[in-house]
C-alpha positions as CSV (number, residue, x, y, z in Angstrom):
1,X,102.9,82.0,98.1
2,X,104.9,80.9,95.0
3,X,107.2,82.9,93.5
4,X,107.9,82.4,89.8
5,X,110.0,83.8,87.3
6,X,107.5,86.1,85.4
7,X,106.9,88.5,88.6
8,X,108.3,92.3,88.0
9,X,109.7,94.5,90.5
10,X,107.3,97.6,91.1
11,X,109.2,101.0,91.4
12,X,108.9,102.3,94.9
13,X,107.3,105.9,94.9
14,X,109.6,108.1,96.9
15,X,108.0,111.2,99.1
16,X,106.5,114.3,98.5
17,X,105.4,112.3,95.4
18,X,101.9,113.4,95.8
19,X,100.5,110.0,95.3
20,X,101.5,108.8,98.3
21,X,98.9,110.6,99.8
22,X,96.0,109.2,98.2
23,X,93.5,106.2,99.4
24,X,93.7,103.3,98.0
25,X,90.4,102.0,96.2
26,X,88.6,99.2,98.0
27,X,89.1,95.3,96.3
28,X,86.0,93.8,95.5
29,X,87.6,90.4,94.8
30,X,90.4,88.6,94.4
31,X,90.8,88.2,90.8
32,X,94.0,86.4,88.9
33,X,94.7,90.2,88.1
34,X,94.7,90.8,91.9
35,X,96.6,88.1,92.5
36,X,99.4,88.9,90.2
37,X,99.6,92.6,91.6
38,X,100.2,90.4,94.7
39,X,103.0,88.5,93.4
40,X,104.4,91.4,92.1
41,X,104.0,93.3,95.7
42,X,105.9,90.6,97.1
43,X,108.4,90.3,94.8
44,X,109.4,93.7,94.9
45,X,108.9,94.2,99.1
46,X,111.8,90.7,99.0
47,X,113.9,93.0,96.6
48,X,114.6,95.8,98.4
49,X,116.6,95.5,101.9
50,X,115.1,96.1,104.8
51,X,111.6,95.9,103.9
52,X,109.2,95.2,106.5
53,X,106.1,95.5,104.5
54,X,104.8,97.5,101.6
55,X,101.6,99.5,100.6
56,X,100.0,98.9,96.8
57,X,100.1,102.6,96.9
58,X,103.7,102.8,98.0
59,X,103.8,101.1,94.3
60,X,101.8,103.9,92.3
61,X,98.7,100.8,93.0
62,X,96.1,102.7,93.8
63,X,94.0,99.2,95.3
64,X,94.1,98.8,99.6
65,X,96.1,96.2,99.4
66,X,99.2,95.0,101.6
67,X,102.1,92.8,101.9
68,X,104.0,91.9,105.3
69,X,106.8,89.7,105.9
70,X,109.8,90.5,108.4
71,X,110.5,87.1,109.0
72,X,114.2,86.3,108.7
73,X,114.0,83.9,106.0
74,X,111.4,86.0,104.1
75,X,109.0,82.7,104.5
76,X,106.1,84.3,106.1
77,X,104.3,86.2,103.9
78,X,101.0,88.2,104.9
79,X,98.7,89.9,102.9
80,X,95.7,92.0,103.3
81,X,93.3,93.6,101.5
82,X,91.1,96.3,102.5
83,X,92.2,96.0,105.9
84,X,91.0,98.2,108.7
85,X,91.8,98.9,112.4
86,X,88.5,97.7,113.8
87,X,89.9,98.0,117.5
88,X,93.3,99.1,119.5
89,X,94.3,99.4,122.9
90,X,97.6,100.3,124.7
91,X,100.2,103.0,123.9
92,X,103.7,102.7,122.0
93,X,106.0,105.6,120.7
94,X,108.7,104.3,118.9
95,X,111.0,104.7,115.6
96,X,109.2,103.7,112.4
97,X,111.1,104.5,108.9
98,X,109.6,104.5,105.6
99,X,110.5,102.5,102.2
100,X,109.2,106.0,100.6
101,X,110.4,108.5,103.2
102,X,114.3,107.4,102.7
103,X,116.2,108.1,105.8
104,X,113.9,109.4,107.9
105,X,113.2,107.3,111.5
106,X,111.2,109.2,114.0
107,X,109.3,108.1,116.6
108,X,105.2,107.6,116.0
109,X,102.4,107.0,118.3
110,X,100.3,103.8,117.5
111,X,98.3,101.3,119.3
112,X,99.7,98.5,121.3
113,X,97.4,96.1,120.5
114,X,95.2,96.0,117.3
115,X,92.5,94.1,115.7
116,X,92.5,94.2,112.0
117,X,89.7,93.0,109.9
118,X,91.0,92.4,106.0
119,X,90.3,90.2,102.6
120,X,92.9,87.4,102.7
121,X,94.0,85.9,98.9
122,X,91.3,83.2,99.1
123,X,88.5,86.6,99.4
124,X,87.4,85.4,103.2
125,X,87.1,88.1,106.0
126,X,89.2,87.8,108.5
127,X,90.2,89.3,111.6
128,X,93.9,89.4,113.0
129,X,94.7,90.6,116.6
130,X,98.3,91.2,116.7
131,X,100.4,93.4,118.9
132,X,104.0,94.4,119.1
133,X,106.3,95.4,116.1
134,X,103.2,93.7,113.6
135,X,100.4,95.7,115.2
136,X,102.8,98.7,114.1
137,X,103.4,97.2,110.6
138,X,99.8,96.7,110.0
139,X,99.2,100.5,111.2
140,X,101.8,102.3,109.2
141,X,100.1,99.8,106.3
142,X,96.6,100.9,106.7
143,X,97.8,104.5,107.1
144,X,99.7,104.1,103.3
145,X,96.1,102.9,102.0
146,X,94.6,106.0,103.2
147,X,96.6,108.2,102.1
148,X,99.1,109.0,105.5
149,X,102.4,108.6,105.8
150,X,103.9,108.0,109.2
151,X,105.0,111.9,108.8
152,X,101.7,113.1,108.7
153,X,101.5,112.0,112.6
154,X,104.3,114.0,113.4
155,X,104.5,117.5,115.0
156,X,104.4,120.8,112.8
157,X,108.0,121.5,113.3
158,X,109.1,117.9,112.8
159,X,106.7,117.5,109.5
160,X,108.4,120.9,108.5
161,X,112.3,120.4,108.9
162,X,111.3,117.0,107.0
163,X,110.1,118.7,104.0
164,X,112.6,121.4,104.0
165,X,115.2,118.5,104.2
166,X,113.5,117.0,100.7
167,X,113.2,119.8,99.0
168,X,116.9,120.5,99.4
169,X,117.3,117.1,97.8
């Protein structure tokens, strides 16, 4: 993907903004519109540090949409639209953090192994079976589209000293 000097930098909605919890609507093709939103996902996911991947609804974009690069050089860029978990195996708990849930890192159970099935930017189905740290990016992703943050998987207590924490400010 090109970037070019025209893209804008989406605001990153912070939690409990409410519309972090809801679904993304479904893409039925890549239009140029689509692919601008695109450009503008990624341009916006390079801006801010530490950013493994973002959620159009992370942006206050309510399409399924995602954008994934945690390459070093920022020179891999993935995107999916409408994905969905179509299968999953295996078992990892570990630490996953939020662009809109600033400073929180707690440990989430996800699948090992996944196979995703999503839209690429040329409108063909595909189907990615990835595992490790980008079968967890592409979960915490598809969780964003509909409308779950990675807190939501937490326990009661956990999900509760979270939101007494935010409304504290």
């Amino acid at each position: 993907m090109q970037l070019n000097r025209f893209m804008s930098v989406y605001e990153i909605v912070q939690y409990p903004d409410k519309r972090l919890s809801m679904p993304g609507e479904r893409v039925e093709e890549v239009t140029p519109e689509i692919r601008r939103i695109v450009e503008n996902m990624f341009e916006t996911h390079y801006a801010a540090p530490n950013c493994a991947a973002l959620a159009a609804t992370q942006l206050g974009v309510p399409l399924c949409i995602t954008v994934i690069d945690f390459s070093e050089q920022k020179n891999q860029p993935l995107c999916l639209i409408n994905p969905e978990v179509i299968s999953g195996e295996g078992e990892t708990f570990t630490a996953e953090g939020c662009m809109s849930v600033a400073k929180v890192h707690e440990r989430v159970k996800r699948f090992e192994r996944v196979t995703v099935r999503a839209m690429d930017l040329d409108g063909k189905v595909r189907e990615y079976v990835e595992e490790g740290f980008m079968a967890k990016c592409m979960q915490h992703e598809i969780d964003h589209l509909n409308g779950i943050l990675f807190i939501d998987r937490l326990s009661a207590l956990k999900r509760k000293i979270i939101n007494l924490r935010f409304r504290r400010g």
